[in-house]
Each structure stands twice: as C-alpha cells, then as structure tokens.
N, C-alpha and C positions, 0 to 999 in steps of 0.2 A: 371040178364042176360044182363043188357042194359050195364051195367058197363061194360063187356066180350067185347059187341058188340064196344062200345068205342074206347077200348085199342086195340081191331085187327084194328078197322078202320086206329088206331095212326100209328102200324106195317106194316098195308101196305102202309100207306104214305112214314113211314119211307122209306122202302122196294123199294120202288118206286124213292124217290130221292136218293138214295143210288145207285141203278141202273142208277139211269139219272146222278148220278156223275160220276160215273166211264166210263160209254159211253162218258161222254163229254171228260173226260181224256185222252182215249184210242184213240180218235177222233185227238184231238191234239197234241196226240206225232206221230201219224201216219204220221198228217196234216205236223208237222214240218221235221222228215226223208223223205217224199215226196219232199220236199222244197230242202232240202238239197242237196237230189241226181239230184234233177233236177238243182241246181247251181254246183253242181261238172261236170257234166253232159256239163253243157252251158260254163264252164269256162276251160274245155279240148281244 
C-alpha cells in the first residue's frame, strides 16, 4: 500500500505541475495579445 501511496503522491505532483504549466502558458499568450492590442491601440 505504501508503494500505491507513493506513485499518486508522484501523480498528483505530476498533475499539479502540469496544471501550473499550462496556467503559466495560457497567462502569457493572453499577457502578449494584451500587449499587442494595447500597441495597435496607442499607435492609431
């Protein structure tokens, strides 16, 4: 059973930076179309 306990603990780290990758990703393509429209925006 410890062994069990182990490999979910592995799964939800996984799980977890898996999750923190893709928020980070999501974060800065949003961060960079932000950017952008506010320079199309300022260069009107």
């Amino acid at each position: 059973m410890i062994l069990f306990e182990v490999i979910y603990d592995h799964f939800n780290g996984l799980c977890r930076l898996i999750k923190g990758g893709f928020l980070l990703l999501l974060t800065s393509i949003l961060y960079e179309k932000t950017l952008v429209l506010l320079r199309d925006i300022l260069v009107r």
